[in-house]
N, C-alpha and C positions, 0 to 999 in steps of 0.2 A: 504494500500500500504506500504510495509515494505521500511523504507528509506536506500537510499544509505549510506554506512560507507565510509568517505573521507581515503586515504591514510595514514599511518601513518606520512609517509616524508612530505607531503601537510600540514598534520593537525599540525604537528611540524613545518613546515614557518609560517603557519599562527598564530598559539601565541606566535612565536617569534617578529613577528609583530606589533601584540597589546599589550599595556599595562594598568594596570589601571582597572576600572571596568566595560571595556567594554572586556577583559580578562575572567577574572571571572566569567561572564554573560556565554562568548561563554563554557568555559570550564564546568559548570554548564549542559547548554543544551546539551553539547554533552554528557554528561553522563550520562543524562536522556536517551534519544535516542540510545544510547549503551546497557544501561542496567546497573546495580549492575557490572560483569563482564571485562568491559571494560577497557583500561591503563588507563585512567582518572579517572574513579571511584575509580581503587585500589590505587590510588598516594594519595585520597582524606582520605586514613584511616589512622588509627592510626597505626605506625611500634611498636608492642610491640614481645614478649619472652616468649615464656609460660613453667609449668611445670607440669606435672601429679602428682596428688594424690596416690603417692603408700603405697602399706601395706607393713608395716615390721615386724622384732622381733624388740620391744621396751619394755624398764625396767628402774626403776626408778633410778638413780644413788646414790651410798653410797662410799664417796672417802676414802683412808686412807694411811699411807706411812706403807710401809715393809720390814723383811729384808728376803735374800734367806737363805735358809740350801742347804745342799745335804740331798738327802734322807735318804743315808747312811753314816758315814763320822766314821773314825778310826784311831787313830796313833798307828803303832805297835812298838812293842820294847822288847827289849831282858829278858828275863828273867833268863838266865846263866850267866856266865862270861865266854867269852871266844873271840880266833881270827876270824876275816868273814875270811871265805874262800873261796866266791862263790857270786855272783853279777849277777842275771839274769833279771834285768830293766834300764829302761833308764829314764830319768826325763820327767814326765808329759805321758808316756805309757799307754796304754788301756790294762789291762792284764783282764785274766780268772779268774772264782774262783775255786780258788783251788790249783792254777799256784803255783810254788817255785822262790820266790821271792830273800832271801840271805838265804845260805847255813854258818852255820858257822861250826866252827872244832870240827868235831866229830868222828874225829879216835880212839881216847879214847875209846868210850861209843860202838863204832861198836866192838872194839875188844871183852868188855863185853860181850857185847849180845852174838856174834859168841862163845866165850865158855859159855854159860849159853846154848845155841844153843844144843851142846854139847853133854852137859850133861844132855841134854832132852833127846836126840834120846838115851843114855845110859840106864837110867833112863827106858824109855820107852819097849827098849830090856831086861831089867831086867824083868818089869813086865810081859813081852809076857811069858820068859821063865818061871817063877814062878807058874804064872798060868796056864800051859801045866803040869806040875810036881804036881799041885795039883790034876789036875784035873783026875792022876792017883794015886793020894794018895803016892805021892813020895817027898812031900813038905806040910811044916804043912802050915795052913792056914794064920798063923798069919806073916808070911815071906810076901804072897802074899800083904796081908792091909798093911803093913808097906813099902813096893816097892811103892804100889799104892799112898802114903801118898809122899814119897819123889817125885814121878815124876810129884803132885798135887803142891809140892812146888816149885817148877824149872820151871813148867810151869808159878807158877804165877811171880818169878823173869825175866822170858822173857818177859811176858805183860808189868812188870815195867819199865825193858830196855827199850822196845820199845815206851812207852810212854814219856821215858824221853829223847831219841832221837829225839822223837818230837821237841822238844824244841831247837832242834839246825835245826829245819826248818822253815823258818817266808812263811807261804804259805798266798795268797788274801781270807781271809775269804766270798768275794762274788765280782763280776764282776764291775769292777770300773776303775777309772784315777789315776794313783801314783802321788805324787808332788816331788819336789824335791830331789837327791838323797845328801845326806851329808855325808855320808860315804865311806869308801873305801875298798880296800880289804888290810886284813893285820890290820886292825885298831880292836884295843880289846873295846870291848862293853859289858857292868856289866847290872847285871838286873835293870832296868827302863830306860836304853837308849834309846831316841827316835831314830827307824829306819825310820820310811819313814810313809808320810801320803797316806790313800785309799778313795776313794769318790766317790758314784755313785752318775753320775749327771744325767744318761741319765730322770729322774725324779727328778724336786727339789721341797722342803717345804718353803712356803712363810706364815712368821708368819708376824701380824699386830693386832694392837690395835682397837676398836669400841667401842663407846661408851654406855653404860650401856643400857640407854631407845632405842638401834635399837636393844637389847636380839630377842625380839616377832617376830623379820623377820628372823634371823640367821637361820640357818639348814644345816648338809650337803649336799652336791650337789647342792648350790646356787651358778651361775655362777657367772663369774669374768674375767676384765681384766687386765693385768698389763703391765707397758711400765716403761723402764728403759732411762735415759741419754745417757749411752754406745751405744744404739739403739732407737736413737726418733719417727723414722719411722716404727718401729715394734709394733705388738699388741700381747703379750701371755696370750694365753686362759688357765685358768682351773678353780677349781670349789672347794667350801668350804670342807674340810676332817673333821673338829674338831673343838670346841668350847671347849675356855679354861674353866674348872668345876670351879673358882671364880673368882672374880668383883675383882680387886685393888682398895684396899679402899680410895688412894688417887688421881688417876688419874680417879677413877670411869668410866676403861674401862676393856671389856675383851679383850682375845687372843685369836684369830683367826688364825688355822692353815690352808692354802691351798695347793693344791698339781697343779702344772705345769709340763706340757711335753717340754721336752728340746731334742729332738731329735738328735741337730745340735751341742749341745755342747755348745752353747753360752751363756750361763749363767753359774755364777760363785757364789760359795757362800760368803755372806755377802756383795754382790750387795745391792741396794737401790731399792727399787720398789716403784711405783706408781698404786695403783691399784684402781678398782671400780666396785665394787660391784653391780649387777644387780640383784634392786629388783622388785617384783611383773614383771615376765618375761610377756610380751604377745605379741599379734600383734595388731598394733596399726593403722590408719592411717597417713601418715606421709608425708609435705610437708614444703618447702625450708622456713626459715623465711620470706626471700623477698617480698612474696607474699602476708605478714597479712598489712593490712591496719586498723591504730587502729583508734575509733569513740566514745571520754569518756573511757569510761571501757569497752565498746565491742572490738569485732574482726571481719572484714568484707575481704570477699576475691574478687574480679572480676572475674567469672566464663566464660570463654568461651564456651556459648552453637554452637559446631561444628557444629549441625543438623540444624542449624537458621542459617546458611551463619556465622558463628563468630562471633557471637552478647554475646555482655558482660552483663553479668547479676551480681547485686553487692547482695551478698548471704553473713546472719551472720555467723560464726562459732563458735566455743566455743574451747578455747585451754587448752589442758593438761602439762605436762610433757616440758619442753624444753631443747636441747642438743647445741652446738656449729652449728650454719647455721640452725639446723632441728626445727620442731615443733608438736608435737600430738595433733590431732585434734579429738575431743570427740565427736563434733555430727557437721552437715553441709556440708560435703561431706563423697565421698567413695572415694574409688582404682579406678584408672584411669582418673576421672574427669578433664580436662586439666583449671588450671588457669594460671592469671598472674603474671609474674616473673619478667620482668624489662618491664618499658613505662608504671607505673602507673599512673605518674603524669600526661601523655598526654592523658586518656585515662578514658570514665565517662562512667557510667550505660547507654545500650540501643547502644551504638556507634557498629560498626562492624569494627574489626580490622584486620588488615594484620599480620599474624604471621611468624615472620621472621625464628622460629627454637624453639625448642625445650631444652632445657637445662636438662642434667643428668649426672649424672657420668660419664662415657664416653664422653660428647659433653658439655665442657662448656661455657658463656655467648660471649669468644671472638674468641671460634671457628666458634661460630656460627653471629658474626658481618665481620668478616674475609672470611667467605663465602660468605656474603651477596654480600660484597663489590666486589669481585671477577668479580660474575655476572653481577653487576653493569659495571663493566669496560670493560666486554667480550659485 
């Protein structure tokens, strides 16, 4: 005969009525009679927090401090003596390569060219006609070579011009940020004047020191992360380029050159970096510290077996690797596995517990008491 379940309202007068162990007794039988399932039963477990065993990339940490470069970095400067005449950036500019940056005065040197110009095209007419007059034997041969000779000279005087022309154009040797402009127009500038500095940052070189015996794990393309002050909540990724060819005999460390994407601009050279080196890359299993319960020199976790109504099973494990909160776990569980995460101490081998939420990245330990609580009051 399946028994009557009293009311929930009924059954809450009635322990509110009794106290003591004659309480105890009823609330006991009634949850026999109910079943595992029933309010009473589930009041009777342990409220713990649990957290899945997930797989990740994990790698062995190698820290070191660093400074940025730009990838590219330049200060131009004059190499003539003469006035700017011409100012086409503005302080801190993203220009082109190739762009004309200061023009200075070069009406002089244009006037040259244009008659050396000239006396090309002369030069040139000379020899067309010579060579028409030989070619009917109405001009000796040796007029024609000697035309050909001078209009072979004038050409190369216009090459020179124009190369020396150059020089009164400071063009961006390759696609970068200007810095500061210090000059002005009208101001005379000799050769080694600093004119303006060029930087490509949209990639920078991150050099940093290692110490001699971690040589055997260096290599290029060994990933890395760096985090600056300027930015404490940024992580930038990039990955080893170069290993310096000798050891400092005194600090017995090498150079390590990295390269990072800066897309945004926000990194600057000769920032300070914080980076670290990720060795031996893999996937690892990987769960919250919270959840190790030490025993001597082992490591023991409470396993919530789901498939057994929530029954904790207390399982060794063996740990690896450990990071800030996380921990690698080498053998004793896998991916997915749900253990516990807070209410160890209320909470022993064989017990079956209430699991109030989940904790991860997205949901953590007080979102998940905060909801409890909610329901609780609803």
């Amino acid at each position: 005969m399946t028994p009557t379940r009293p009311p929930p309202l009924a059954l809450d007068r009635c322990l509110a009525t009794l106290t003591g162990p004659l309480c105890l007794v009823l609330a006991l039988t009634i949850g026999l009679v109910l079943g595992p399932h029933s309010p009473v039963a589930a009041q009777e477990r342990p409220a713990v927090i649990g957290a899945r065993a997930s797989v990740e990339a994990w790698s062995d940490p190698l820290e070191a401090l660093g400074t940025l470069r730009a990838d590219e970095s330049v200060t131009l400067s004059a190499t003539v003596t003469e006035l700017v005449a011409e100012l086409n950036f503005q302080d801190g500019e993203r220009v082109e390569a190739g762009q004309l940056l200061i023009r200075l005065d070069d009406a002089e040197e244009r006037a040259q060219l244009r008659a050396a110009q000239a006396l090309r095209d002369e030069r040139r007419g000379t020899v067309n006609r010579l060579s028409q007059l030989q070619s009917r034997n109405m001009a000796p041969r040796a007029d024609v070579e000697d035309s050909q000779a001078q209009l072979r000279q004038v050409e190369a005087e216009v090459q020179a011009l124009e190369a020396r022309l150059s020089n009164y154009r400071i063009r961006a040797p390759f696609a970068g940020r200007v810095g500061f402009r210090n000059i002005s127009l009208g101001s005379l500038v000799t050769p080694g004047t600093e004119l303006v500095t060029l930087d490509k940052l949209d990639e920078m070189k991150l050099d940093f020191s290692v110490p001699e015996s971690f040589l055997s794990i260096l290599a290029p393309g060994l990933p890395l992360t760096a985090r600056s002050a300027a930015f404490p909540d940024e992580r930038f990724e990039g990955e080893v380029a170069s290993i310096g060819s000798r050891v400092d005999p005194v600090s017995r460390s090498v150079t390590v050159r990295a390269k990072l994407d800066n897309p945004e601009l926000r990194l600057r050279p000769g920032m300070l970096m914080e980076v670290v080196l990720r060795r031996n890359p893999r996937q690892a299993v990987v769960v919250p510290e919270s959840v190790l319960v030490p025993s001597g020199d082992k490591q023991y976790v409470l396993l919530i077996d789901e498939a057994d109504d929530n029954r904790l099973v207390r399982r060794q494990v063996r740990v690896g690797e450990r990071r800030t909160g996380q921990a690698e776990i080498l053998e004793g569980l896998t991916g997915g596995e749900l253990v516990v995460s807070h209410g160890l101490q209320r909470s022993h081998e064989g017990d079956r517990v209430r699991v109030l939420g989940i904790a991860a990245d997205d949901t953590s330990v007080r979102d998940i008491l905060e909801a409890n609580r909610h329901e609780e009051d609803a």
